[in-house]
N, CA, C and O atoms as a GROMACS GRO file, in nm:
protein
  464
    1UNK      N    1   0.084  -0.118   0.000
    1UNK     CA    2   0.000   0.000   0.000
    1UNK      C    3   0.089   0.124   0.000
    1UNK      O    4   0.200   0.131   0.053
    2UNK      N    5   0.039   0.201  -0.052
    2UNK     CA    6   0.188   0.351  -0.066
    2UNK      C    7   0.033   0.469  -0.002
    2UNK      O    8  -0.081   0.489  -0.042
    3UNK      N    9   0.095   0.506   0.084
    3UNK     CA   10   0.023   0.682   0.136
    3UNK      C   11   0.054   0.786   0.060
    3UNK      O   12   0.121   0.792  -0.043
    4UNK      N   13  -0.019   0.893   0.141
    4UNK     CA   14   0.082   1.037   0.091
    4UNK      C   15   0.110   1.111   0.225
    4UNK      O   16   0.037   1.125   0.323
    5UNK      N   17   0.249   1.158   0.200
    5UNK     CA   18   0.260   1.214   0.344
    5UNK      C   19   0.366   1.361   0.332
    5UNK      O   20   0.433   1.409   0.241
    6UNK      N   21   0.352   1.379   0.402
    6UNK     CA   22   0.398   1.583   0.398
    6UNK      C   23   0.534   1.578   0.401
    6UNK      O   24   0.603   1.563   0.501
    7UNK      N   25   0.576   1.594   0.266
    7UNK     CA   26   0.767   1.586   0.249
    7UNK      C   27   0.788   1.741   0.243
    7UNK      O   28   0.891   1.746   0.176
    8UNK      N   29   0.757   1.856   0.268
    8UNK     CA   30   0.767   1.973   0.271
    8UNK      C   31   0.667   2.078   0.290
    8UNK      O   32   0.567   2.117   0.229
    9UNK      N   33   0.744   2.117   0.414
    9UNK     CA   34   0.633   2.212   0.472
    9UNK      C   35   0.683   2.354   0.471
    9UNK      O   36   0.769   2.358   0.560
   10UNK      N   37   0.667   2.521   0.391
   10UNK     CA   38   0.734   2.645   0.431
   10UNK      C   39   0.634   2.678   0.541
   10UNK      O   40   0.524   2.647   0.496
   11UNK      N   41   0.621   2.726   0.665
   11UNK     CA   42   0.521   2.744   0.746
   11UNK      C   43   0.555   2.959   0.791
   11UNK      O   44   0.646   3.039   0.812
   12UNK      N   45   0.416   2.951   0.781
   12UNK     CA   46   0.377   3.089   0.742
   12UNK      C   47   0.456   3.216   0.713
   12UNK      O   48   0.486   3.300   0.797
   13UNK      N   49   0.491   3.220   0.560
   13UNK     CA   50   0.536   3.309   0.482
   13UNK      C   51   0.451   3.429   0.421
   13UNK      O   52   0.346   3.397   0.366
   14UNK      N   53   0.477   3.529   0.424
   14UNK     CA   54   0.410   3.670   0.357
   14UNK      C   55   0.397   3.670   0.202
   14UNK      O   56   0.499   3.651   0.136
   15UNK      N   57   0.285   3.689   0.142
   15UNK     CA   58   0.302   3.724   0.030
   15UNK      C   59   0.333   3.850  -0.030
   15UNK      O   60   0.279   3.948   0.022
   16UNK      N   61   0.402   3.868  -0.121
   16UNK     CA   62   0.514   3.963  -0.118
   16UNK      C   63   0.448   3.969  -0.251
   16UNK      O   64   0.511   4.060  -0.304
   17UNK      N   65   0.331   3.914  -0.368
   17UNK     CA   66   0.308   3.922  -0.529
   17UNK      C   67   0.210   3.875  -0.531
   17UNK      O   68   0.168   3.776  -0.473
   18UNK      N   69   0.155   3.958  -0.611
   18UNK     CA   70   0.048   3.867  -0.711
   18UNK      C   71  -0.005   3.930  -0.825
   18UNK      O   72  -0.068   4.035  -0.814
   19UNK      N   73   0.015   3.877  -0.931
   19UNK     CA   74   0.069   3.892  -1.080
   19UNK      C   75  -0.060   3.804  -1.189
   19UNK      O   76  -0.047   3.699  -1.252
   20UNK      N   77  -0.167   3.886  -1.180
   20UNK     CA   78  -0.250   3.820  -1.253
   20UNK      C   79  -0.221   3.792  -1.412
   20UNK      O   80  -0.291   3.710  -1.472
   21UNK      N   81  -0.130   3.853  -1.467
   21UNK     CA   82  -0.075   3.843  -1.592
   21UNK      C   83   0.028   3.742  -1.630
   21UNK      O   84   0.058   3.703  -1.742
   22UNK      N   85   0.072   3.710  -1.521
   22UNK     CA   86   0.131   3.531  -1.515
   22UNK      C   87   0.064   3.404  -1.577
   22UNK      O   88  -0.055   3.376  -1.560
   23UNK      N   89   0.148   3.333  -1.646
   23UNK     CA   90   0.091   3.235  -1.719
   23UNK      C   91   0.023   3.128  -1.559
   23UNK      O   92  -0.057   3.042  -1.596
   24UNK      N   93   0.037   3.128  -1.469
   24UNK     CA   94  -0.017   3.050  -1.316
   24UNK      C   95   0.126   3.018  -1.270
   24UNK      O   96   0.231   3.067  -1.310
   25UNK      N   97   0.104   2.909  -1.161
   25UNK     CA   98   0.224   2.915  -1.049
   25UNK      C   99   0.242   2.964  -0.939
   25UNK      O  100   0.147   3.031  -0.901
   26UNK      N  101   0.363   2.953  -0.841
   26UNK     CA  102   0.375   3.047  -0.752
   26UNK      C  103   0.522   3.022  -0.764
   26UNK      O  104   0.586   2.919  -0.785
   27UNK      N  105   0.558   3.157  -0.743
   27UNK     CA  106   0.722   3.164  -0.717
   27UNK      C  107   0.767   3.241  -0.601
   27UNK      O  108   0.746   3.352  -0.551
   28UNK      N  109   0.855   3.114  -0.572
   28UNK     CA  110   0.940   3.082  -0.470
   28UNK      C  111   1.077   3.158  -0.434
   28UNK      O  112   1.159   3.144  -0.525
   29UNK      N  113   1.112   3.214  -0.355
   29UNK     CA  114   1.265   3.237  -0.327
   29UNK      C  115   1.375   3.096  -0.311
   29UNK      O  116   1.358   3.010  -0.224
   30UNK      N  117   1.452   3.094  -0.379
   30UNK     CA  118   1.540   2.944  -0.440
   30UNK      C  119   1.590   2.930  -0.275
   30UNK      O  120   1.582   2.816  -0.230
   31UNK      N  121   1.622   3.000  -0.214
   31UNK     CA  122   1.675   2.943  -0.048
   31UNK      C  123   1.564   2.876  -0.010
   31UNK      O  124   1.577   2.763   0.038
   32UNK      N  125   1.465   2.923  -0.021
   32UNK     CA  126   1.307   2.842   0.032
   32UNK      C  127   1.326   2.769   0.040
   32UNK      O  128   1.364   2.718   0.146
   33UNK      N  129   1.306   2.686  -0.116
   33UNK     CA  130   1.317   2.572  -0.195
   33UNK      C  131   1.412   2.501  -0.156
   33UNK      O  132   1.377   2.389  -0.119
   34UNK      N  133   1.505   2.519  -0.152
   34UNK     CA  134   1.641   2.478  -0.162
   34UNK      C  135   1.641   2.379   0.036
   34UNK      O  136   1.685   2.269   0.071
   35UNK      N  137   1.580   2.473   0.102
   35UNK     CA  138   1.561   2.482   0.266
   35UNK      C  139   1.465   2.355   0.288
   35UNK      O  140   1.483   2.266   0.371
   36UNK      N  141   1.350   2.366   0.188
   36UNK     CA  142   1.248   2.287   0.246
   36UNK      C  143   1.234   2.164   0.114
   36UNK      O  144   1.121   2.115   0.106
   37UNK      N  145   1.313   2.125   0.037
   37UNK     CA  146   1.358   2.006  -0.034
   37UNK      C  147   1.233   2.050  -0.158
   37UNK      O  148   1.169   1.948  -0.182
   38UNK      N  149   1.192   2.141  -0.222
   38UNK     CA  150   1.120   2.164  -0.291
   38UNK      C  151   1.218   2.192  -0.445
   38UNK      O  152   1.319   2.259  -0.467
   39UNK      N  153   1.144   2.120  -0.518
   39UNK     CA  154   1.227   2.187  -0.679
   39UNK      C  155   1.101   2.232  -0.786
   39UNK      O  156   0.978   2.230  -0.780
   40UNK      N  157   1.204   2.273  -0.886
   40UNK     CA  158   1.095   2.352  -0.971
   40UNK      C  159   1.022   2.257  -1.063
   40UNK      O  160   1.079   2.170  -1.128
   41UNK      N  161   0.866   2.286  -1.064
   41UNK     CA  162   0.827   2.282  -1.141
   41UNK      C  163   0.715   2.159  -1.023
   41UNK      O  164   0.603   2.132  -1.065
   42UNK      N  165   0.752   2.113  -0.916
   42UNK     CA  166   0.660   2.071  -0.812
   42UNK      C  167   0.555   2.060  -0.811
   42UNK      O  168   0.525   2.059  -0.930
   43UNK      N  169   0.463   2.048  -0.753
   43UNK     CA  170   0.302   2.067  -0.713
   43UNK      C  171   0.313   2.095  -0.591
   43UNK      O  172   0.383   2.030  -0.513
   44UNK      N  173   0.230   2.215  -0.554
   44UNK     CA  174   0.272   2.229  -0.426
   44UNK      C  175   0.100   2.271  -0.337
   44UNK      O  176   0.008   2.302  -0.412
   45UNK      N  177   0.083   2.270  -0.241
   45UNK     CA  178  -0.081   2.314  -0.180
   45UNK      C  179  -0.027   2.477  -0.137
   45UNK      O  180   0.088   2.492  -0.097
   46UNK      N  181  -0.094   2.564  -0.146
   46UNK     CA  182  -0.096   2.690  -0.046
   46UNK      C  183  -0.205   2.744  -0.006
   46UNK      O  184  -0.291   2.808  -0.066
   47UNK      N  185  -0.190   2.696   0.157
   47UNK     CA  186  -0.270   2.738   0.242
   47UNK      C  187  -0.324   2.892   0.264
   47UNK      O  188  -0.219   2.955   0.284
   48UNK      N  189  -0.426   2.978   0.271
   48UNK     CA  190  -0.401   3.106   0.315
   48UNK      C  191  -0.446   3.104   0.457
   48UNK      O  192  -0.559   3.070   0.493
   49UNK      N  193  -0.361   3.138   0.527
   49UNK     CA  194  -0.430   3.145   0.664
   49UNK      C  195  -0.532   3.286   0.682
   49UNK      O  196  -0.632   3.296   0.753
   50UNK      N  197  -0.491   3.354   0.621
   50UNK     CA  198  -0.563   3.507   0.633
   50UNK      C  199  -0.744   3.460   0.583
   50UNK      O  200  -0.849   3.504   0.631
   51UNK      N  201  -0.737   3.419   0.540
   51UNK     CA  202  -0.872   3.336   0.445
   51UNK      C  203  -0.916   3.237   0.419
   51UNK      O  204  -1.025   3.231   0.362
   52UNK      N  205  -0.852   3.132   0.451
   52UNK     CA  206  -0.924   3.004   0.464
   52UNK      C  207  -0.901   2.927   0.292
   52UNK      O  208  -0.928   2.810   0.264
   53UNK      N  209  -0.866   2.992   0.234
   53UNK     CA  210  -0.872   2.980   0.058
   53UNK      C  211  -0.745   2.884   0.079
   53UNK      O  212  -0.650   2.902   0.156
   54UNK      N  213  -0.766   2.777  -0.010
   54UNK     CA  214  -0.651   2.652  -0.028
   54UNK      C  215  -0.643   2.629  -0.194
   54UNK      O  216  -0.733   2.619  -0.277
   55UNK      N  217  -0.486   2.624  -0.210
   55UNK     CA  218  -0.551   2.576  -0.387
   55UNK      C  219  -0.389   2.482  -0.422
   55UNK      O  220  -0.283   2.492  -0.361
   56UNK      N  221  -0.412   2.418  -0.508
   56UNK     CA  222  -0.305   2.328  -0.553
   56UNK      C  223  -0.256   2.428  -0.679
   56UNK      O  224  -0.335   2.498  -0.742
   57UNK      N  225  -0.076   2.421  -0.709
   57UNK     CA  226  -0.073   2.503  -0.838
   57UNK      C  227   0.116   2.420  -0.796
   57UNK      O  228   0.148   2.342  -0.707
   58UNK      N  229   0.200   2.488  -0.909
   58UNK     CA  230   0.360   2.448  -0.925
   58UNK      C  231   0.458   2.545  -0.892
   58UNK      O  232   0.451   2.668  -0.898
   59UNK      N  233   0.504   2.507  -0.874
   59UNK     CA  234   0.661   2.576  -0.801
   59UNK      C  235   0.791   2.614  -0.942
   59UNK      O  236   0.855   2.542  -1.019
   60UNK      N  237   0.784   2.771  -0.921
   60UNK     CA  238   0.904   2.786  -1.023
   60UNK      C  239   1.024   2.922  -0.888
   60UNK      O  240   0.996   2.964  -0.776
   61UNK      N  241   1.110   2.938  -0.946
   61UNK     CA  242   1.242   2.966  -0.841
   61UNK      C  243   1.203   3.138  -0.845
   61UNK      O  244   1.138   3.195  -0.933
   62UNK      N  245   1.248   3.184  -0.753
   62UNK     CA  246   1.241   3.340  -0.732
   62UNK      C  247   1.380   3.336  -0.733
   62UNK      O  248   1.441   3.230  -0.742
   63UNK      N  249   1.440   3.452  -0.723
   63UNK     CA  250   1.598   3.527  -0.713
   63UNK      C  251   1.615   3.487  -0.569
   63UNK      O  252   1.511   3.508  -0.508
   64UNK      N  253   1.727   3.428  -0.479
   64UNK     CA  254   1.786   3.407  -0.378
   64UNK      C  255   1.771   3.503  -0.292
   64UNK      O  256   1.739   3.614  -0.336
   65UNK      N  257   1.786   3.489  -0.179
   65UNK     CA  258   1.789   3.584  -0.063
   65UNK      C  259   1.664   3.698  -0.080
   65UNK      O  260   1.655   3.795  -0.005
   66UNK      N  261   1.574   3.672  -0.185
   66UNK     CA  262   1.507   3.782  -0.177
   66UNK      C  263   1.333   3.806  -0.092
   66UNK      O  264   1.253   3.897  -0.068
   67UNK      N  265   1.347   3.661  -0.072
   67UNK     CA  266   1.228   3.666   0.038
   67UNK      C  267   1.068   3.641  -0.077
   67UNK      O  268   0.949   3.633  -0.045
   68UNK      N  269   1.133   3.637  -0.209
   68UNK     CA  270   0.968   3.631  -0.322
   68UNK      C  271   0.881   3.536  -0.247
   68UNK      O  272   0.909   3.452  -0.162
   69UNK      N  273   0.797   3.563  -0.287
   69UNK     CA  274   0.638   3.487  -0.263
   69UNK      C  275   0.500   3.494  -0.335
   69UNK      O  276   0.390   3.488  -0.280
   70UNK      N  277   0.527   3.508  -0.477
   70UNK     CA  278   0.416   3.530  -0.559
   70UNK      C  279   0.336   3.454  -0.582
   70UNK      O  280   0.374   3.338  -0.572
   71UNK      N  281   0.191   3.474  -0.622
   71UNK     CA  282   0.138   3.398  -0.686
   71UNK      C  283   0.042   3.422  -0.791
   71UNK      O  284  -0.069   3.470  -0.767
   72UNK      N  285   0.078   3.393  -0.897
   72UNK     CA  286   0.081   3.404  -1.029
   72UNK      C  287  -0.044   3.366  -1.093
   72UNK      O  288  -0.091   3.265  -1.040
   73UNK      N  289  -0.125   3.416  -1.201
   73UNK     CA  290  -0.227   3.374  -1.259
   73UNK      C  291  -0.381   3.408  -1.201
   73UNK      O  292  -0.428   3.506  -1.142
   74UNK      N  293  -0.437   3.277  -1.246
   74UNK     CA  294  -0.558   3.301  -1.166
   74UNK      C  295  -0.535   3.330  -1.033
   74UNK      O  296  -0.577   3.427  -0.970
   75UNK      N  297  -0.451   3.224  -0.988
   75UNK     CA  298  -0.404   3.246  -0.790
   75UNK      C  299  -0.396   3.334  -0.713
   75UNK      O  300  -0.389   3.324  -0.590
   76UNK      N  301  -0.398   3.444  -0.785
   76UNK     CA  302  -0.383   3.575  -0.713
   76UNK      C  303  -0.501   3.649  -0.726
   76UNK      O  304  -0.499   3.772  -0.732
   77UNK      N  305  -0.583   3.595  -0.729
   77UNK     CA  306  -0.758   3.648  -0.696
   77UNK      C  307  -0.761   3.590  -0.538
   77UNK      O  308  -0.833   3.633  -0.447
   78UNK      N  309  -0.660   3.477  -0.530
   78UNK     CA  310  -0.686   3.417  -0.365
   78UNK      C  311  -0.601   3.434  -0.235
   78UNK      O  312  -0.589   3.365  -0.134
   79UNK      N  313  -0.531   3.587  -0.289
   79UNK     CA  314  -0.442   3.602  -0.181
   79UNK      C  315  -0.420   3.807  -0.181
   79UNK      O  316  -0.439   3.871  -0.284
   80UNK      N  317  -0.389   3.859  -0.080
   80UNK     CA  318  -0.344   3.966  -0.073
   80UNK      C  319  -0.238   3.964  -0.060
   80UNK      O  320  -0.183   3.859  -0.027
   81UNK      N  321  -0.160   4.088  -0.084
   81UNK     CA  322   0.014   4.115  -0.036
   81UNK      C  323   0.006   4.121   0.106
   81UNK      O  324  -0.097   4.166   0.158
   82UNK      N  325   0.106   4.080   0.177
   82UNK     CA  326   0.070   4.077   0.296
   82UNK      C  327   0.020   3.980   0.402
   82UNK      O  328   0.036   4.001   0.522
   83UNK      N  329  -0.058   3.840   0.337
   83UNK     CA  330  -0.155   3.743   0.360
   83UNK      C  331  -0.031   3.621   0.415
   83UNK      O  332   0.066   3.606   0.341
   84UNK      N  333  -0.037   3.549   0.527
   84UNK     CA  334   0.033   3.448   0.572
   84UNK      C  335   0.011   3.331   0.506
   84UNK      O  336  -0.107   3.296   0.509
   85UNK      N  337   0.094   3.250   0.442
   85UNK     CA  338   0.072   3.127   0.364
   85UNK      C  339   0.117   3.002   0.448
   85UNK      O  340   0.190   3.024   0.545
   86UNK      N  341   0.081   2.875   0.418
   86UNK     CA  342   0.189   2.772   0.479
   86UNK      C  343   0.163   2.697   0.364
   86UNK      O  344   0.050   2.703   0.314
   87UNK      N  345   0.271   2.609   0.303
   87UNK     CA  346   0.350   2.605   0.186
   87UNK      C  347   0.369   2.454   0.225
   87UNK      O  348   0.447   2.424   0.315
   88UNK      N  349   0.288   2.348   0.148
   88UNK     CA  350   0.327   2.189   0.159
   88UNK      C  351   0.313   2.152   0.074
   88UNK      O  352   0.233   2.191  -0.011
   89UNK      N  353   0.407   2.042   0.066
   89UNK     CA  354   0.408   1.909  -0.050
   89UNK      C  355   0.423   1.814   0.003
   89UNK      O  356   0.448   1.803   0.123
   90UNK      N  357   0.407   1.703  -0.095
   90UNK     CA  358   0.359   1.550  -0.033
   90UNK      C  359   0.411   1.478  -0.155
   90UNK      O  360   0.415   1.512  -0.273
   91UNK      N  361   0.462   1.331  -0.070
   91UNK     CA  362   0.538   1.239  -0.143
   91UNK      C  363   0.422   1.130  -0.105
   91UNK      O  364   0.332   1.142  -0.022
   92UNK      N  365   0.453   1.014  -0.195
   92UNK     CA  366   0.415   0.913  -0.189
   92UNK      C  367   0.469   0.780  -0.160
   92UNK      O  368   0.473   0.710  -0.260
   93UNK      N  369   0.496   0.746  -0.094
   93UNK     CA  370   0.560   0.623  -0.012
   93UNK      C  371   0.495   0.538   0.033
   93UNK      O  372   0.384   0.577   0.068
   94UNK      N  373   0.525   0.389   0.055
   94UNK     CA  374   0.506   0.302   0.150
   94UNK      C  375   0.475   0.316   0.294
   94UNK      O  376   0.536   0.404   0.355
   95UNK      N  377   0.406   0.256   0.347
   95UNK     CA  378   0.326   0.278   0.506
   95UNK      C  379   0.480   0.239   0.589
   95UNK      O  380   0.520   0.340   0.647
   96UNK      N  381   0.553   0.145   0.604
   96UNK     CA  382   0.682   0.118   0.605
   96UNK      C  383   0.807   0.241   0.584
   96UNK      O  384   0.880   0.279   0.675
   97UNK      N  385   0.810   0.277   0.476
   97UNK     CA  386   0.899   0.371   0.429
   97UNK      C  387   0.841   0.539   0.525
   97UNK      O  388   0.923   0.608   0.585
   98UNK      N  389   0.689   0.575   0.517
   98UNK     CA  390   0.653   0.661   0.580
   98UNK      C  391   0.707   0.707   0.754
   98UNK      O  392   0.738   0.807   0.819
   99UNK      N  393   0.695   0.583   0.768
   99UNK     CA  394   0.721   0.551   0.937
   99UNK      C  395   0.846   0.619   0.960
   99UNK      O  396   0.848   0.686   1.064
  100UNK      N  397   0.980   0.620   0.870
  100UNK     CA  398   1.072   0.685   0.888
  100UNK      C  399   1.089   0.752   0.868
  100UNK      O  400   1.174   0.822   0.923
  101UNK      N  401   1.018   0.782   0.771
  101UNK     CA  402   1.053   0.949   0.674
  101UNK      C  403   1.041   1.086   0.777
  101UNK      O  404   0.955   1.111   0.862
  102UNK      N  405   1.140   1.148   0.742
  102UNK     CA  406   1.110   1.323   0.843
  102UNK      C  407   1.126   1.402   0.721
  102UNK      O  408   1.219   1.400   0.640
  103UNK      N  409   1.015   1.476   0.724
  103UNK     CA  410   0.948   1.574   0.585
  103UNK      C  411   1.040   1.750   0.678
  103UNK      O  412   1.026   1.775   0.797
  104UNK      N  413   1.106   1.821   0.600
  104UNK     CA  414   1.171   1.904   0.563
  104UNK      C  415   1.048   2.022   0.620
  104UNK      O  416   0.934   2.049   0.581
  105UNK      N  417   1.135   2.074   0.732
  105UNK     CA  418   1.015   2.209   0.811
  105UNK      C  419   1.062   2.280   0.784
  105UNK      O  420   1.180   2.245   0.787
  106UNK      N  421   1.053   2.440   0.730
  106UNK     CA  422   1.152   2.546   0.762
  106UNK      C  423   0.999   2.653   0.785
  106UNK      O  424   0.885   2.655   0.740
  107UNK      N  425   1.086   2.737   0.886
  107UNK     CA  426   1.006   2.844   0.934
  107UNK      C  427   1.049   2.987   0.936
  107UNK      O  428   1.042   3.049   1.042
  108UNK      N  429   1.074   3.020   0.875
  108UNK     CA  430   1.138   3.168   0.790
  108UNK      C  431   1.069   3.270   0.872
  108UNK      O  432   0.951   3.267   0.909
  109UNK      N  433   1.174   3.373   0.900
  109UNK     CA  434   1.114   3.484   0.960
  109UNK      C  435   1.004   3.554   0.879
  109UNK      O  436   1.020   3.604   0.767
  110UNK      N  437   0.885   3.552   0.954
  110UNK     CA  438   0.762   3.638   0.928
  110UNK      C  439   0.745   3.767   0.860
  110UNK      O  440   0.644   3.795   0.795
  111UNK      N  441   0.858   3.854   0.877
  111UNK     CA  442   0.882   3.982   0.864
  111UNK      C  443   0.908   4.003   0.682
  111UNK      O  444   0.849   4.068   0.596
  112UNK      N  445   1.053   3.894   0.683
  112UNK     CA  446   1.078   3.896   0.546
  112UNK      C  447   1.092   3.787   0.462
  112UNK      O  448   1.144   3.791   0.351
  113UNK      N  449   1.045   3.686   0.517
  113UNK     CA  450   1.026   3.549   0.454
  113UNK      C  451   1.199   3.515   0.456
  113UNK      O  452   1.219   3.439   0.361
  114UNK      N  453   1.275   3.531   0.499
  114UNK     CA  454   1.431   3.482   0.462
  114UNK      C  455   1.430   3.394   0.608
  114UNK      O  456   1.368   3.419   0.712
  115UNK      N  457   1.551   3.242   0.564
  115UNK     CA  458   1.620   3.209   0.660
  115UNK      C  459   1.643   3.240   0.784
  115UNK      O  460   1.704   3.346   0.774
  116UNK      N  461   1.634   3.215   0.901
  116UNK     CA  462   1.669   3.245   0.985
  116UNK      C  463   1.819   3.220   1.026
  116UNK      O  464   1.861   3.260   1.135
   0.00000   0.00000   0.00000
């Protein structure tokens, strides 16, 4: 039997974009990514905590150190600048293989979405 279970979590980041003229997506600052085992082109969930609004969409790289957090396309009818996100993906594994697995947390300062 294979599950799905939470291989990456960004936990509550600012949105810093939203770019209705974007082909869709959300883009990421590459330390994010890089932090919380995420690569481009992903599927990723984003939560809005400000609103309750949840939507599935893909992961492409922002410029380093810069704290991006856009979201692109339609997606940005479901978020304000400003709006707290939490940022997961999910693998699929064995009930066995799950048991061990430790899924990738990072919790970025609030202020400017960067590393702590």
């Amino acid at each position: 039997m294979q599950i799905q279970v939470v291989k990456s979590k960004i936990h509550r980041v600012k949105v810093t974009g939203a770019d209705l003229n974007y082909i869709g997506s959300i883009t990421i600052d590459e330390d994010l990514m890089d932090a919380a085992n995420i690569i481009q082109g992903e599927k990723i969930q984003v939560v809005n905590n400000n609103n309750g609004e949840r939507l599935e969409t893909y992961v492409i790289p922002g410029p380093r150190n810069s704290g991006e957090i856009t979201l692109n396309g339609a997606a940005a009818h479901k978020v304000d600048i400003g709006d707290l996100l939490i940022l997961i993906t999910y693998a699929t594994m064995s009930v066995e293989t799950a048991k061990g697995f430790t899924p990738a947390l990072v919790f970025p300062d609030e202020t400017t979405n960067l590393l702590k």
